[in-house]
Each structure stands twice: as C-alpha cells, then as structure tokens.
C-alpha positions as semicolon CSV with decimal commas, in nm:
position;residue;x (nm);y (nm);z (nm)
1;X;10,506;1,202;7,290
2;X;10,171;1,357;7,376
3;X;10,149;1,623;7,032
4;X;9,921;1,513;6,832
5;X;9,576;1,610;6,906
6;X;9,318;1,407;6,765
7;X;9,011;1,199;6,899
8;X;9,152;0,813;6,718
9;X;9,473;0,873;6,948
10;X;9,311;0,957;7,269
11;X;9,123;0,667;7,246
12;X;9,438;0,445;7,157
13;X;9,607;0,571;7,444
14;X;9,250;0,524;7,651
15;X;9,287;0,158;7,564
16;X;9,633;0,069;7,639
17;X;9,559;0,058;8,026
18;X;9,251;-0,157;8,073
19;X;9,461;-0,397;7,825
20;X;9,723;-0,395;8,076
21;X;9,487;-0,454;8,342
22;X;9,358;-0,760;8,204
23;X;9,659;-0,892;8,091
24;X;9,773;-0,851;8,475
25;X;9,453;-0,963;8,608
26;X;9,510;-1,293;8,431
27;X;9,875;-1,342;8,429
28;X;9,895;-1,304;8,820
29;X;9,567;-1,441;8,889
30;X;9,685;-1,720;9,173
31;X;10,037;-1,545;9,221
32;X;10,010;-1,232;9,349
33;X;9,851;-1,170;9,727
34;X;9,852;-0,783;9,681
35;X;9,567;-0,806;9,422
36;X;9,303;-0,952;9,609
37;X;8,979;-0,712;9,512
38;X;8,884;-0,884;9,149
39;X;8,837;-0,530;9,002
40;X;9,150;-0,332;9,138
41;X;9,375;-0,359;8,831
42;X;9,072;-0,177;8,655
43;X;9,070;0,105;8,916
44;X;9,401;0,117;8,895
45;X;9,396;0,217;8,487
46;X;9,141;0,433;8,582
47;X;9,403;0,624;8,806
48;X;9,610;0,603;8,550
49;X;9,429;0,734;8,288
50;X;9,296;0,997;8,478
51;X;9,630;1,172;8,544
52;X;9,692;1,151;8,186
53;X;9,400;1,339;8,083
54;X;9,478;1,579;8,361
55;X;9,783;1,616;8,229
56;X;9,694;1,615;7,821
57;X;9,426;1,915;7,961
58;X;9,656;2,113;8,063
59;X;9,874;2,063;7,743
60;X;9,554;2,204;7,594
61;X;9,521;1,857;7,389
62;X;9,120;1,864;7,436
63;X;9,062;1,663;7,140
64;X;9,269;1,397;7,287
65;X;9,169;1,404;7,652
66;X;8,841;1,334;7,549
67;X;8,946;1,030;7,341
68;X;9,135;0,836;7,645
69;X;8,845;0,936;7,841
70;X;8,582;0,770;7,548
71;X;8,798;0,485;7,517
72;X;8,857;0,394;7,895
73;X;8,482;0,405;7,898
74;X;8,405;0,183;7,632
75;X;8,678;-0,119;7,804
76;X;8,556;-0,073;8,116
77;X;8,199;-0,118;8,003
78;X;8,309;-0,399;7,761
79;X;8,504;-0,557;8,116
80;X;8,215;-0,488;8,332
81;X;7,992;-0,670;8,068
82;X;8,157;-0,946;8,057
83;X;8,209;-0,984;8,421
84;X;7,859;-0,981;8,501
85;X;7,779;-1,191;8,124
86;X;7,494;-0,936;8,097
87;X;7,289;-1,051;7,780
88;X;7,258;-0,709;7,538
C-alpha cells in the first residue's frame, strides 16, 4: 500500500485525515458527548498521521513522510484559519 515514494502522495495521504476530521466534526456535531473539546478530531489526525510517518520512516519512504507531514500542515493551518476567520 505504502510503495511508492514520492512527495504528491505523501501529501494525499497527509490530507485524507484532517478531511475525516471535519467531516466528523460536522456530522456528529450535537450527537456525540465524547467529542466535547472543538479541536480534538484535529488532534486526533494528528495522532494519526504521526504514526504513519513513523511508520513510512522506517520503511525508508522519506520522500513520502515528508509529504503527509507538508500536507497535514497545510489543513491544519487552512482549519485553524478558518476557525479563528483570520483576515490574510
């Protein structure tokens, strides 16, 4: 699953989990009582992605590590953003 090593699919991969947090965040909004910290799905895909480049590292997929670690980066910043509706 993890054997291609190149930058474009780290960050793919570095993506997928803040989209899932979001997507969570909004779905189960009212529903769920375990959620209750407005940012914990996102430190949770941190978690997440952080054992994955652990893991890709030790695969010796640099080039890839890096990317899920660029692109977790970039959504994060993008969520924080527009959290806080900071004007750029």
């Amino acid at each position: 699953m993890f054997n291609k090593n190149n930058i474009g699919y780290g960050i793919l991969l570095g993506f997928i989990c803040p989209i899932i947090a979001i997507f969570f965040k909004y779905l189960l909004k009212d529903n769920l009582y375990l959620i209750n910290k407005p940012l914990m799905p996102f430190f949770i895909a941190i978690a997440i992605n952080l054992i994955l480049v652990c893991v890709l590292h030790k695969k010796e997929l640099d080039k890839t590590s890096r990317g899920i670690m660029l692109g977790t980066f970039i959504a994060l910043l993008f969520i924080l953003i527009l959290k806080f509706q900071l004007k750029l």
